[in-house]
Every structure is written in C-alpha cells, then in structure tokens.
C-alpha positions as CSV (number, residue, x, y, z in Angstrom):
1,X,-57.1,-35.3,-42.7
2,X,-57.6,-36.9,-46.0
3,X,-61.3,-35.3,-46.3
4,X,-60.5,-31.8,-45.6
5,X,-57.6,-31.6,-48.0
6,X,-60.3,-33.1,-50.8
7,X,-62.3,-30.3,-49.6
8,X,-59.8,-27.4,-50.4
9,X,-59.0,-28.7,-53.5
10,X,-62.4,-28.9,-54.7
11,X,-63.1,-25.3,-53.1
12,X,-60.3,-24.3,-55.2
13,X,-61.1,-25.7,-58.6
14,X,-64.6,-24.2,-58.1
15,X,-62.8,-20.5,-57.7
16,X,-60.5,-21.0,-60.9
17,X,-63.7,-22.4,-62.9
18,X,-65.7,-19.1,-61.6
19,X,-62.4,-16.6,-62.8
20,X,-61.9,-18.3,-65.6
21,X,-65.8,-17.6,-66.8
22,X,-65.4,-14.2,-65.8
23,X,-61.9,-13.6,-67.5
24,X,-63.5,-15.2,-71.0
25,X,-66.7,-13.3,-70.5
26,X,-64.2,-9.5,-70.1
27,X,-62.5,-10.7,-73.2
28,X,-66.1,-10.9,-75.9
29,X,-66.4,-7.8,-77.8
30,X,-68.9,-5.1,-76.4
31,X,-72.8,-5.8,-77.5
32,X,-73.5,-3.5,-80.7
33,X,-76.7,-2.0,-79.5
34,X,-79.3,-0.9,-82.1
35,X,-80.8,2.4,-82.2
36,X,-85.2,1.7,-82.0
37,X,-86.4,4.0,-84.2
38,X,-89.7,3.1,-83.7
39,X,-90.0,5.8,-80.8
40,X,-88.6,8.5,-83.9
41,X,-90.1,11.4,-85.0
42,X,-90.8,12.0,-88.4
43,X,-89.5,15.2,-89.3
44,X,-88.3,17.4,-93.3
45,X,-84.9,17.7,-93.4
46,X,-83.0,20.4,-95.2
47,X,-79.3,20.5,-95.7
48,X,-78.0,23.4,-95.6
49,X,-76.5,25.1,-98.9
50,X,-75.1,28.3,-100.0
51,X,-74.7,30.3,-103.2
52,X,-71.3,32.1,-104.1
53,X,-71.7,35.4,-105.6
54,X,-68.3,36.4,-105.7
55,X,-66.9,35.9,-109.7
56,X,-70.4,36.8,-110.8
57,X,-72.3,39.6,-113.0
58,X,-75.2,41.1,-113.8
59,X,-76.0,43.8,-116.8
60,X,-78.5,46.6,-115.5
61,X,-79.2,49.9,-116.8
62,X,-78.1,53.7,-115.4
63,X,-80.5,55.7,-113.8
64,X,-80.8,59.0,-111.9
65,X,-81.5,58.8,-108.1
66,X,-83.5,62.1,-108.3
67,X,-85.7,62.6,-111.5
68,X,-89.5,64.2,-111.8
69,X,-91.8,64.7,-114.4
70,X,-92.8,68.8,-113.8
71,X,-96.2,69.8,-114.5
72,X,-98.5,73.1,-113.6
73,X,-100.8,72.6,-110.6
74,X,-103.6,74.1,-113.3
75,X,-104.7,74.6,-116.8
76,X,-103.8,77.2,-119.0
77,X,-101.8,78.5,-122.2
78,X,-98.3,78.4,-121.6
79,X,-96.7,81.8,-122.7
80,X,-93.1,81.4,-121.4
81,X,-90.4,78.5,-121.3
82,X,-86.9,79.8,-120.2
83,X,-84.9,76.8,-121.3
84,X,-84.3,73.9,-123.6
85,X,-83.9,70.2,-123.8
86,X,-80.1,69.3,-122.2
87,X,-80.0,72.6,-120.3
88,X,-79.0,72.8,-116.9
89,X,-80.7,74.2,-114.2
90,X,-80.5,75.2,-110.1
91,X,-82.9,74.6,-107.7
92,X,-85.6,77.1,-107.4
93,X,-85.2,78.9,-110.9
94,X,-88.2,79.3,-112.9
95,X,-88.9,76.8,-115.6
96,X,-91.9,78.1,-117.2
97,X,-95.1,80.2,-116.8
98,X,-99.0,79.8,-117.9
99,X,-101.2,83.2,-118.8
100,X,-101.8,85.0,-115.2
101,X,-104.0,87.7,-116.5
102,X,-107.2,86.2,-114.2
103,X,-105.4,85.1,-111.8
104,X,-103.8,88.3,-111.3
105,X,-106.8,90.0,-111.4
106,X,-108.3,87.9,-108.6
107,X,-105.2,88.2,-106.3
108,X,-105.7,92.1,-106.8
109,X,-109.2,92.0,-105.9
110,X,-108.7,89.6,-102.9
111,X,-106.0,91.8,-101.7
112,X,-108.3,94.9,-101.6
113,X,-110.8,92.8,-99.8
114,X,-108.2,91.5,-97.0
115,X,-106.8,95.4,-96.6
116,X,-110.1,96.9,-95.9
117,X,-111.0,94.1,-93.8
118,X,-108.0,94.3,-91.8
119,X,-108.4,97.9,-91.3
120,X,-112.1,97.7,-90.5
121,X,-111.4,95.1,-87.5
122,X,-107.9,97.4,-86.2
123,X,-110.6,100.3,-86.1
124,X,-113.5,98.6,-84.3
125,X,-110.4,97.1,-81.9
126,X,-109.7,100.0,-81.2
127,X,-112.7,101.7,-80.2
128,X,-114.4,98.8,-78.0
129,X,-110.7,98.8,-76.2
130,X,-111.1,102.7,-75.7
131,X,-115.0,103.5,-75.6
132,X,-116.4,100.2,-75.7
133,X,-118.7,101.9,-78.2
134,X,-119.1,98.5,-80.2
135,X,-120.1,95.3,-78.4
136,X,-118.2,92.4,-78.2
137,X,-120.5,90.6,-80.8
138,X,-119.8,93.3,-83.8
139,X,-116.1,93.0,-82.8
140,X,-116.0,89.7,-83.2
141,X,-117.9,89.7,-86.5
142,X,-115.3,92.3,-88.0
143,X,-112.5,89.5,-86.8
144,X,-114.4,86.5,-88.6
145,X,-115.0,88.7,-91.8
146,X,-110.8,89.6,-91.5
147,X,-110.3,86.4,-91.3
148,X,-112.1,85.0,-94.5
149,X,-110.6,87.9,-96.2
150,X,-107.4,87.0,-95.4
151,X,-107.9,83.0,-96.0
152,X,-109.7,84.4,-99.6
153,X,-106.5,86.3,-100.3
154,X,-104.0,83.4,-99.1
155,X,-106.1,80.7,-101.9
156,X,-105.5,84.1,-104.6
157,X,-101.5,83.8,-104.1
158,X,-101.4,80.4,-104.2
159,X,-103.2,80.1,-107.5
160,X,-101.0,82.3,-109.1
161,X,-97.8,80.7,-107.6
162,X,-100.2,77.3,-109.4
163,X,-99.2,79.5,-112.9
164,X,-95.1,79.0,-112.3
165,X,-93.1,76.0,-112.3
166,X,-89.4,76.2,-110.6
167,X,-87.4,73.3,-110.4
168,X,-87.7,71.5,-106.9
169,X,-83.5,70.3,-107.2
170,X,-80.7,70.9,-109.4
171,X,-80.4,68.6,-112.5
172,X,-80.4,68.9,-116.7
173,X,-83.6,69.0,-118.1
174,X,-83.9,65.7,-120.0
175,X,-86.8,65.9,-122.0
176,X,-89.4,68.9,-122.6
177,X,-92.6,67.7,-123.9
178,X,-94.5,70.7,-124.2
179,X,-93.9,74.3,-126.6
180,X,-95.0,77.8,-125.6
181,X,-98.2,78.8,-126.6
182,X,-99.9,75.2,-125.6
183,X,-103.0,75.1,-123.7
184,X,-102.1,72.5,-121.0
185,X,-104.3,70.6,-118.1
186,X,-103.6,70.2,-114.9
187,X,-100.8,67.8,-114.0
188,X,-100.0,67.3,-118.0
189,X,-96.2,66.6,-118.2
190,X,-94.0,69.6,-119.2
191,X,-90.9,68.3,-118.3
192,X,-88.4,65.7,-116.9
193,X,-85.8,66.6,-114.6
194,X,-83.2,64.9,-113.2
195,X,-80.1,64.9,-111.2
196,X,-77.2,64.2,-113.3
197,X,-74.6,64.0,-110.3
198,X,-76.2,61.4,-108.7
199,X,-76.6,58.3,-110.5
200,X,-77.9,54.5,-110.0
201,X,-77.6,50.9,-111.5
202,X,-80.4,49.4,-111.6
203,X,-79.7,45.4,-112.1
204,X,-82.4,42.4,-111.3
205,X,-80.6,39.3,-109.4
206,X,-82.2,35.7,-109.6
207,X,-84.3,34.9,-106.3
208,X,-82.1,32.0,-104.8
209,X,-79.1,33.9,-105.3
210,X,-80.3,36.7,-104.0
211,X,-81.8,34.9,-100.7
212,X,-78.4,33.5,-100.4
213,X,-75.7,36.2,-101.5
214,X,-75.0,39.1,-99.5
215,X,-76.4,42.0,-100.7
216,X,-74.5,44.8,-98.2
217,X,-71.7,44.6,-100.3
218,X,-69.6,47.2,-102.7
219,X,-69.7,46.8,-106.3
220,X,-68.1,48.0,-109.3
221,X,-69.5,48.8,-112.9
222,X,-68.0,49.1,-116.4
223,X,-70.5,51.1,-118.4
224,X,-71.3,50.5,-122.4
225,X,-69.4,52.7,-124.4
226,X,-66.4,53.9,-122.0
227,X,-63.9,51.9,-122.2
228,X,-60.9,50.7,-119.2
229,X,-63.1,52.0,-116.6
230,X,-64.3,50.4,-113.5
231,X,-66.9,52.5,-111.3
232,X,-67.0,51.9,-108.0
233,X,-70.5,51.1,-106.6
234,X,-72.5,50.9,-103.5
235,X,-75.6,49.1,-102.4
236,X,-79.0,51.1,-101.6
237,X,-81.6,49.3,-101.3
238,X,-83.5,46.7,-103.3
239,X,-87.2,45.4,-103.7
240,X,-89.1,43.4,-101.5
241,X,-90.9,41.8,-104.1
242,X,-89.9,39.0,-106.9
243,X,-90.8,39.4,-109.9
244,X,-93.3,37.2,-111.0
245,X,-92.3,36.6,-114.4
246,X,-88.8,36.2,-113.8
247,X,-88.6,34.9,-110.6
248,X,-85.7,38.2,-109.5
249,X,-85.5,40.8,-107.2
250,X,-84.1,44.3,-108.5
251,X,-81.0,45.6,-106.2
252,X,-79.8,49.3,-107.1
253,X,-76.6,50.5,-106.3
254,X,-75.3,53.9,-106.5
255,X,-72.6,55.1,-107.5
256,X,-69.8,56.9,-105.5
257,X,-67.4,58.4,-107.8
258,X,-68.2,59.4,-111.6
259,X,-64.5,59.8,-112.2
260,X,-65.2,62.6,-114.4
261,X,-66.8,60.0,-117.3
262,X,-70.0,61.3,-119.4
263,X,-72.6,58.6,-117.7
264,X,-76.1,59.0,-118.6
265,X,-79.0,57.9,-117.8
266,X,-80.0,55.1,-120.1
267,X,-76.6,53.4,-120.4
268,X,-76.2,50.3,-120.6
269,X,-73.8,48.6,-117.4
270,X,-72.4,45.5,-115.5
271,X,-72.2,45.1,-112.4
272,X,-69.9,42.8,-110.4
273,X,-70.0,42.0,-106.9
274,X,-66.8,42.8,-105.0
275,X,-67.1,40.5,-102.0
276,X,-64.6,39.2,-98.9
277,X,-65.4,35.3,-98.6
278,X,-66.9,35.9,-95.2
279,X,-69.4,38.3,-97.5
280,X,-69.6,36.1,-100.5
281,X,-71.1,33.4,-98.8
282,X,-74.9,33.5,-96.9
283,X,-77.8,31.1,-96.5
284,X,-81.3,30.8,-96.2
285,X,-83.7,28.6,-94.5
286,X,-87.5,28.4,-94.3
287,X,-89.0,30.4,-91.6
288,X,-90.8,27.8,-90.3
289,X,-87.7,25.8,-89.1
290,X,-87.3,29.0,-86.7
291,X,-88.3,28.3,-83.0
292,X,-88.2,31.3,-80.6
293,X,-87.3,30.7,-76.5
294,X,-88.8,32.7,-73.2
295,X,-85.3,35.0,-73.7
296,X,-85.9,36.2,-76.9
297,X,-83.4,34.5,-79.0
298,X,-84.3,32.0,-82.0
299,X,-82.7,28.3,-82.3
300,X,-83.1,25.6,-84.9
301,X,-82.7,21.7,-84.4
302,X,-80.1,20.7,-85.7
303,X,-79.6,16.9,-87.1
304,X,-76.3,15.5,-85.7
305,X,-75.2,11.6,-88.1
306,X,-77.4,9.4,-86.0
307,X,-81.0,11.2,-86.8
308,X,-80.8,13.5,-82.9
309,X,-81.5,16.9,-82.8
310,X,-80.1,19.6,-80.7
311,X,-80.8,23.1,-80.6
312,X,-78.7,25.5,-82.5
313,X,-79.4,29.2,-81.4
314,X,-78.9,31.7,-85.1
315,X,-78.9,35.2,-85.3
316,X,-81.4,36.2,-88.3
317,X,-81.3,38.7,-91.0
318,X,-83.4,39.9,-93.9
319,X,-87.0,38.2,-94.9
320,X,-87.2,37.2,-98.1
321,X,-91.0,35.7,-98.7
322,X,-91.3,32.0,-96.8
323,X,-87.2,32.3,-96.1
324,X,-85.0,34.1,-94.4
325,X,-81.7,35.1,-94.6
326,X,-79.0,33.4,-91.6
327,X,-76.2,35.7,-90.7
328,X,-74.4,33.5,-88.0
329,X,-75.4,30.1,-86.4
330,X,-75.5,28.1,-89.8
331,X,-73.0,26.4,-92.0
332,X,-73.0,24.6,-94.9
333,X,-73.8,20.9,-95.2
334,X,-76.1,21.3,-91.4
335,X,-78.7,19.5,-91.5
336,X,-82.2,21.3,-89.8
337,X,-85.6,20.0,-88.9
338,X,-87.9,22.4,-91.4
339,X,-91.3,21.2,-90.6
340,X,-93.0,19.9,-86.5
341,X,-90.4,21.8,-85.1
342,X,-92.6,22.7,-81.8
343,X,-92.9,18.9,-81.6
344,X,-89.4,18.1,-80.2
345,X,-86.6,18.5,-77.6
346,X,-83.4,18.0,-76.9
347,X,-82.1,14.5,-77.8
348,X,-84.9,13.5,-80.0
349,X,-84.6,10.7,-82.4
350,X,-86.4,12.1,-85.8
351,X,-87.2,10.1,-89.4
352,X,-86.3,11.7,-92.4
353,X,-89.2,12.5,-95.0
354,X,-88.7,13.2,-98.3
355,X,-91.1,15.9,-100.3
356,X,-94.0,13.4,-100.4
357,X,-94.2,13.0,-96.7
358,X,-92.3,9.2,-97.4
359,X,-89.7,8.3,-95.2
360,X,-86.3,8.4,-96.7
C-alpha cells in the first residue's frame, strides 16, 4: 500500500514538472527570424517620382498653322502681281503671272496637232467599222498617234497653268519678295502666305518635365502687347525629338478663340498649363523595367519594405526616347526593379545596387 501511493505521487510530480516546462516555454517571446539574403538578387532600383506642371510657364512665340512660301513651277519675267504685302486673299484667286507668249504659242500648236489627230482616228474608225477599208493595224496606228497628240497637248496646258500662281488657301500675304518685271527661276520664292485665322504657340518644355507632365491638357496664353487677356489654348501635337542643345521638346498648342484681339504671327506669348490634379501629375519609367505576359498586358516588379518583388500590371502611354510615359498602375514613392527584370518571379528577394553596380 505504502509503495503504490509513492508511485502516484512520483507519477504526478513528473506531470507538473513536464507542464510546467511547457507553460514557461509558451510564455518566451517568438524567435526573430532573419531574412538570408544571400539567396537575393541583385537588382537597380528606381523610386518612383513625378513632376507637377500645374502653377508653371513657358514663353513661346505665335505662329500660323497654315503658311507657304509661293513660287512659279518655271522661270520667266514676271509681268503681273495683283496684290501687295498685308493684302488679303481667297483661295484660288490669282496671285501673279510670268510672260506666256511661248507657252501660248506651244499650247496653240499642240492643240492643232491633237484636233487633227482626233479627227483623223474618228474618220479611219469609222470606215474600218463600216467598209473595213483600213486594216486593223493602220487603225490602231491613227489611235497611238491621237494619243500622243493628246498627251503632247495635256504637257502644253499644264505649262502654261506652270506661268500662274493662285493661292492654295485663304490667308494675308505676309511678305512679297519679288517685283514685276523680275526674271525669276523655278521654285524662287515670290511670296509667303499664311492663314491669319488659325494660329499656334509654339513653346519648348524641358525633357523631364515633359516625360512626366501631361501634355493632353488645355492651356491658356497672354500675348505681348495686349494687355488683361487670357487666350484659351489647346494641345496639337509636339516633337518626337529633344533638342540636343537644350535638352527640350517643342509642344504647339493652338488656339481656339482669338477673341477678336490683333494676334500676329511673331508675337511674343506665355503659356500656362491649365491642369486637374489627376492631369497635373504623370510619371515615367525606363522601358526596360517593362515585362510583357502571354495575354498581352505589361507588369513591373514592384519592391514591397522587405526587398520582395511582386508584379504590378500598368497601362502605358507615350514613348519618349529610353522612357515611357505610365498612365495608371504607378504611384509616387513605388519602388520598381529597372534592370534583370526577366530574371525574377513572384516573391523574389532582390539587392539594391546603386549606379556603379555596388550594392546599396
């Protein structure tokens, strides 16, 4: 009896030791575990940053949309000019006119040429469709000569149309270069036209601004020299290519309402950006950060606080050199892998590099 209670109680001190070890071991604080970053990638890193354009502006210059430098298709001596410098003129109305005499003379003689031709081949038409008293052969010959009458005559009219110049659209005459009575060459400058009712600003925009503003976006202009007048403006288009020198793209903008104001080309303007926030604000990134899937979307890795990447699928817009433009997908301060993108997947652990190719 004495045994078997010693037994029990030594069973029992056994259990409350083993509890009591499990109780103090629930009770330590959980094992910090440390990330190996030996099995990292090593990766460029680019935050992501954007340029405001919104409270900016940029002095340009006036321009027409539609202006041309008129010139005769041929030499000659000018003996007519029906208008001035500063006059306006229509579409289609003759400008000016070189010596014809020759030219008239040869559109006579080609005319004469193509008439008897054309009446020869009507004749022999006729008789090989009534008599067949001409072969086949000699009507055919009196169709070729018809028709090199006719082409000879055609080249006649269209060199003397060469001895007129109309105007090919509506606009003032800005500058006439020539006088009557002045032997000119072909293609020598006479005049400049242009289209007074539809005007441009022509402004240049620094590259990183432009890669990261938005450039589908209104505008409005005060012009030198008229005074409490704000025109609005609209964008175009703009140039593909920087600059070299300056390192700035040129953006024109037209406008879309004169307000009745005397604006010229040649004027002096500046232009200000009238923007939403959603509009003000754009980035860039480098197109080699860009990774396309088998569904025809693009996705970037994105760096999440502890160095892992996950994809984040973008919606591009405009090219602009080695960068392109991100309309949706991006925000500021993201971080993106921008170089051994192809490399990864999900849930990699990368190494950030600096410039040199040194880890950071």
């Amino acid at each position: 009896m004495h045994k078997f209670t010693t037994k029990k109680i030594r069973v029992k001190s056994l259990l409350i030791i083993a509890l009591t070890a499990a109780i103090s071991g629930c009770e330590q604080p959980p094992e910090t575990v440390a990330v190996d970053m030996s099995f990292s990638r090593p990766a460029m890193i680019e935050e992501i940053t954007a340029s405001d354009i919104s409270g900016l502006s940029f002095t340009g210059t006036v321009r027409a949309a539609q202006i041309a430098e008129l010139s005769f298709k041929t030499s000659g001596k000018i003996v007519k000019i029906y208008l001035q410098e500063g006059s306006s003129v229509s579409q289609g109305q003759l400008l000016a006119e070189l010596d014809n005499t020759e030219q008239k003379i040869t559109l006579n003689s080609a005319k004469a040429q193509y008439d008897k031709a054309e009446s020869d081949y009507q004749r022999g038409l006729a008789i090989f469709n009534s008599t067949q008293a001409i072969s086949k052969s000699d009507l055919e010959k009196l169709k070729t000569e018809r028709d090199l009458a006719k082409n000879k005559f055609n080249t006649a009219q269209e060199t003397l149309d060469y001895t007129k110049i109309t105007a090919p659209f509506s606009g003032v005459i800005t500058k006439k270069l020539v006088n009557e009575f002045s032997v000119i060459q072909p293609n020598q400058p006479l005049f400049v036209l242009q289209n007074l009712n539809n005007l441009e600003a022509v402004i240049d925009v620094p590259s990183k601004l432009f890669a990261e503003g938005s450039r589908n976006t209104n505008a409005v202009g005060e012009v030198e020299g008229i005074s409490n007048v704000k025109f609005p403006l609209y964008f175009r288009y703009f140039t593909l290519d920087a600059e070299r020198s300056t390192q700035t793209y040129t953006v024109v903008l037209a406008f879309s309402d004169l307000k009745k104001q005397n604006v010229l080309p040649g004027m002096s303007i500046t232009v200000s950006p009238q923007t939403n926030e959603s509009a003000a604000i754009n980035v860039s990134i480098p197109i080699s950060a860009i990774i396309p899937d088998n569904m025809g979307k693009e996705f970037v890795w994105i760096v999440d606080g502890n160095n892992k990447v996950s994809k984040q699928y973008i919606e591009t817009g405009t090219l602009l050199g080695n960068r392109i433009v991100i309309n949706n997908g991006l925000k500021p301060k993201d971080r993106i892998v921008i170089t051994g993108v192809n490399a990864l997947k999900d849930g990699d652990l990368v190494r950030p590099l600096n410039a040199d190719g040194v880890s950071k």
